[in-house]
N, C-alpha and C positions, 0 to 999 in steps of 0.2 A: 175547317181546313180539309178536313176526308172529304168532307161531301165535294170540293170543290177537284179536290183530286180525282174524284169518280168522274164529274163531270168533261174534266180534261182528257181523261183515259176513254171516256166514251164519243167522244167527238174526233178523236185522232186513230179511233178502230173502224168509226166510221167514215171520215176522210180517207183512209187507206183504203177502206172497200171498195169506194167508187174511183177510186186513183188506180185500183191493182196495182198496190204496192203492198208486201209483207213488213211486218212489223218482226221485232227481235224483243222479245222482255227482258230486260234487264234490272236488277237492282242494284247490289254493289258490285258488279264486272268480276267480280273474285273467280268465277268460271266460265267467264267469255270464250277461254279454250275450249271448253271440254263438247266434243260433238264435229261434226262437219262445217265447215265452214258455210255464217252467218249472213242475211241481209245487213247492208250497212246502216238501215232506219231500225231507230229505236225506241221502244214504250219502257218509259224508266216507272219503277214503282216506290223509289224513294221519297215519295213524297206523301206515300197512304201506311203510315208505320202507326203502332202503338200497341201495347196490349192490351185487348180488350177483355178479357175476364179471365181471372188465374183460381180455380177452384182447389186448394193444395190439399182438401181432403177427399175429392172427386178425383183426383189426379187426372187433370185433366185442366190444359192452357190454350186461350185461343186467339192468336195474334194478325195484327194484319202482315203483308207480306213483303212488305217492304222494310218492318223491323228488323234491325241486326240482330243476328242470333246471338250473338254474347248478350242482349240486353235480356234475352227469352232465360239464357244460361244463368245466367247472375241470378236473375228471379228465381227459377229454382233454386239456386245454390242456398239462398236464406231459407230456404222450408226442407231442405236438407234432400231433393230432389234430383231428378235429370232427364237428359232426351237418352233411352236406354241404348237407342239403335246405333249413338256416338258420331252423330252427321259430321265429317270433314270442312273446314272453314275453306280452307287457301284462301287465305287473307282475311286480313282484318274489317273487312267490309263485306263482310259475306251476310245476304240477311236470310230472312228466316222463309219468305218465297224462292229465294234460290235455292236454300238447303232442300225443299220440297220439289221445287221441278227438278231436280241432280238426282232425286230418288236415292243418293249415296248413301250408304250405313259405313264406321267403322267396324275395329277387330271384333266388338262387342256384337255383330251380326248374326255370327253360328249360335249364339247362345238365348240372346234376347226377340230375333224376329228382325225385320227389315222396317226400312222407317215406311213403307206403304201399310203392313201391315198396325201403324198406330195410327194412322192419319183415320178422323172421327166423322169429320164434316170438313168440306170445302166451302166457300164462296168464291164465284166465278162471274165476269164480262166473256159474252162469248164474239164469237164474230162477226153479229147484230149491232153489237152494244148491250145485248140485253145482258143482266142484273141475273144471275142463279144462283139459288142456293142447295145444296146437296149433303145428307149424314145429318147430325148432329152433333152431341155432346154426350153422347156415354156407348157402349159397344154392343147396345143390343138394339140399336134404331136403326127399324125396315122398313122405312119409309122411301119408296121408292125404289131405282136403281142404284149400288155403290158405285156411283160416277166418281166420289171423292179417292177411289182408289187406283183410280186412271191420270190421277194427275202426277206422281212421283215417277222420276223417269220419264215425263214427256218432254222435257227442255223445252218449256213454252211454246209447243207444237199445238196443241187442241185448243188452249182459251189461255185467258188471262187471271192468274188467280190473283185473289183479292183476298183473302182470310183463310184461315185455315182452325179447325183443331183438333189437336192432338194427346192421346196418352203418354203419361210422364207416370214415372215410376220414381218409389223411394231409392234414395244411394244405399248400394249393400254396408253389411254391419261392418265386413271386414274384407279386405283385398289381399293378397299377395302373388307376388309373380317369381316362376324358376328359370331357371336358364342353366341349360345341360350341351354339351355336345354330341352329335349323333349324326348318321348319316339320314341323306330324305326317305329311302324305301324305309329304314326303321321309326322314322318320326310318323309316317303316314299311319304304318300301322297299330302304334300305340294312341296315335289318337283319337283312330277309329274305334279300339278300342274301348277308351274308357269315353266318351263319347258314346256309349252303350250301358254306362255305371250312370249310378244316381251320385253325380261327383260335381263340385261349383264348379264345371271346368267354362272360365267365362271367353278366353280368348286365346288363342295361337299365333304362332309365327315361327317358321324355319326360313332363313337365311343362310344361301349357299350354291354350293359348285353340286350337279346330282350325281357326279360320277366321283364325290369325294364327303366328307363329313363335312358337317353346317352347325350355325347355332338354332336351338329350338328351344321359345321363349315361350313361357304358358303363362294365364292369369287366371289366379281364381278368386271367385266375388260367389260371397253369401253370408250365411251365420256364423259365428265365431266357432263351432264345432267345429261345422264341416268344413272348411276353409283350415284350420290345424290338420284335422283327421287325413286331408287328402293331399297337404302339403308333406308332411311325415312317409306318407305313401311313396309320393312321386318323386322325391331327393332319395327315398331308399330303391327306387327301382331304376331309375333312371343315373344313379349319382350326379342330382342337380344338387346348384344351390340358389340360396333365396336374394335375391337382388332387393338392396335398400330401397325402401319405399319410395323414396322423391328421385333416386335414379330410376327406377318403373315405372313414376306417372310422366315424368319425359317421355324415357324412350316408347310409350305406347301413344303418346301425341305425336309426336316425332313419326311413327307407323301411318298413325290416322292421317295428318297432313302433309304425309310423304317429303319431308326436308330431313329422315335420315341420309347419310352421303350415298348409298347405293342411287337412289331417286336423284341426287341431285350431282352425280356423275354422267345421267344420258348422254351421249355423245352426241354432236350435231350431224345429223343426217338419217339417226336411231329416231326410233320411237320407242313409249310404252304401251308392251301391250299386255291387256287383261283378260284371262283364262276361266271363264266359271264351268267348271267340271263337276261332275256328282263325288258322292262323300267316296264309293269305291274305287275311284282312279287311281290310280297309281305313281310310278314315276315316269313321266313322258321325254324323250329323248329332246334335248334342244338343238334346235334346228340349224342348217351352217348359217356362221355370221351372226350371229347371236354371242351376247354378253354369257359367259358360263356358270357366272351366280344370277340366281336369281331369289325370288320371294313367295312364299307359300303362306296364305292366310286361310282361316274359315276353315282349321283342319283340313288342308289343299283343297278346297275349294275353290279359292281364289288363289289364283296363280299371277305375278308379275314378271313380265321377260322385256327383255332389252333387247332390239334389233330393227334389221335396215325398215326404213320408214316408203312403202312405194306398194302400189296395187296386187304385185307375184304374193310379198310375201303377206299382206291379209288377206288374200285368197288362199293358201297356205297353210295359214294357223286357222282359217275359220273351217277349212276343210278338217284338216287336223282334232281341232274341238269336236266337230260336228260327230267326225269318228268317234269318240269317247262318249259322247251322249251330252256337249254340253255346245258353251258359245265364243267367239272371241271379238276381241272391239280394241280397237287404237286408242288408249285410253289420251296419251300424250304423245302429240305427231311434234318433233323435234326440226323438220324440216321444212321447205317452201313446197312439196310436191304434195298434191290434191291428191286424195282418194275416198273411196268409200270406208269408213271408220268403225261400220257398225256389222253385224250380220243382218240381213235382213230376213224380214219372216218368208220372203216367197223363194229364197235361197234354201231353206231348211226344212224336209221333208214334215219334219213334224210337226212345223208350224205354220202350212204353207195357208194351210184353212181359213189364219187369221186374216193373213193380207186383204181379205173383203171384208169382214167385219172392222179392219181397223181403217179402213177409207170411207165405208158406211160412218164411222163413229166420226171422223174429220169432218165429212159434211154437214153433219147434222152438227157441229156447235160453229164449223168455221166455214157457210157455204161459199165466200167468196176468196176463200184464201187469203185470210190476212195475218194468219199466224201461221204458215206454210213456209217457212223461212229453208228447209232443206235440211237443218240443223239433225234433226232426225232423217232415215230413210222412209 
């Protein structure tokens, strides 16, 4: 049945090439939003699923990509496992080639690394038809170029993946999460802070108004020492307390797949937009017409703001980011009006270099544009 699925996937990359029509990858649509607006033709890869080797003392799974990632999840979960980086589903059909072209990490990002930085080996269809394979299975193979790190965060822009694998890590020994009250300039700089300590500090979130106090919800994951040691610490200095355990693994799923109510109050004609700023930023003033709470991850890293959905104001924020040293992108456009969603690399002094090395790198796996869908800039 894979083979036959390859066969299908290569006859319809090359159909599209001599037709000049762009194909869109799809597997379970669970982020058919997330990007610029898509070609209507589609290369579905639900039909090339399974996992094909789970080494759980290698740590280390390698599936094709069209499996649902609950099925990848589950598998770990019996070997007492996980994907450390915490990929976001949005929906139930979300599989495990989508989680890797989203390139998304959950709260779990600041502490464990980005899901690019686990991805081991790729297999890819480029836009020949041709069969590639790139990486391997454990994190010291130099064979070649790390092509397989190019592929998270391309939204099926460069090729079609076909497999993938990945490092997976043990579940920590022990978890707990605080939740304190506090304003954002002081959340920032305590967590910059210990963000400097040898502390399990696994994950953050301040929620709130910036010209008033917020909540500021921490997680920490490790050994059973340190995870007391630095919980004792953080409720005496901050006067948190410890939120029960199965209200914590909620509300941090809840975070990840963004159906806390703040996310799923956008207002129609609003968008979400996303902030990645360096660790020293501060607190940025929100802009008129904008929602007055907002959400702070990645130890303000990552920023979430609510506001008008239209081309001024992501020129605006992307200006704005750029100021501070970082980027902004429409994560979720709430409205019918088109815009550019992304910053682009030749908009950005500092990365203007790349814009030819990354239309070099287009060509050479997609020369005739069949995975050019716009979806990226």
């Amino acid at each position: 049945m894979r083979e036959a699925a390859l066969s299908q996937f290569r006859e319809q990359i090359i159909e599209a090439g001599k037709q000049n029509t762009a194909l869109s990858i799809e597997g379970g649509a669970s982020k058919d939003w997330f990007g610029n607006t898509t070609s209507p033709h589609t290369l579905s890869t639900k039909s090339y699923q399974g996992i094909l080797d789970y080494q759980a003392e290698e740590l280390v799974i390698t599936a094709c990509a069209g499996t649902p990632i609950t099925e990848i999840e589950d598998a770990l979960t019996q070997k007492n496992q996980m994907l450390p980086f915490e990929p976001p589903h949005f929906g139930q059909q979300a599989t495990f080639g989508g989680v890797i072209a989203a390139g998304l990490a959950g709260p779990a990002r600041i502490s464990t690394g980005n899901l690019r930085d686990f991805v081991l080996g790729t297999r890819l269809m480029d836009g020949r038809g041709e069969d590639l394979t790139f990486g391997g299975k454990v994190m010291k193979n130099v064979a070649g170029y790390d092509v397989s790190r190019l592929i998270p965060g391309s939204l099926g822009t460069l090729a079609l993946l076909l497999e993938a694998s990945v490092k997976v890590l043990p579940k920590p020994a022990a978890t707990a999460s605080l939740r304190c009250v506090i304003s954002q300039d002081r959340a920032l700089r305590v967590l910059n802070e210990w963000a400097g300590q040898p502390l399990p500090l696994n994950a953050s979130v301040w929620i709130g108004n910036a010209s008033d106090e917020g909540t500021l919800t921490v997680r920490l994951a490790g050994a059973n020492a340190a995870v007391n040691t630095a919980n004792l610490m953080m409720c005496g200095e901050l006067n948190a307390t410890l939120l029960d355990h199965t209200d914590a693994e909620s509300f941090w799923k809840e975070l990840r797949e963004q159906t806390l109510a703040w996310f799923r109050e956008l207002a129609p004609g609003h968008a979400l937009w996303r902030l990645s700023l360096p660790a020293d930023c501060q607190t940025i003033p929100m802009p008129p017409g904008f929602n007055p709470v907002g959400i702070l991850e990645w130890h303000g890293q990552q920023r979430w703001l609510q506001g008008p959905a239209n081309q001024n104001t992501a020129s605006t924020l992307m200006a704005l980011a750029q100021k501070h040293g970082g980027h902004a992108s429409c994560f979720r456009n709430n409205s019918s009006e088109q815009f550019e969603r992304f910053t682009s690399l030749q908009s950005n002094p500092l990365t203007a270099g790349l814009e030819l090395v990354q239309k070099r790198l287009r060509h050479s796996f997609d020369p005739f544009g069949v995975f050019t869908t716009g979806r990226l800039p």
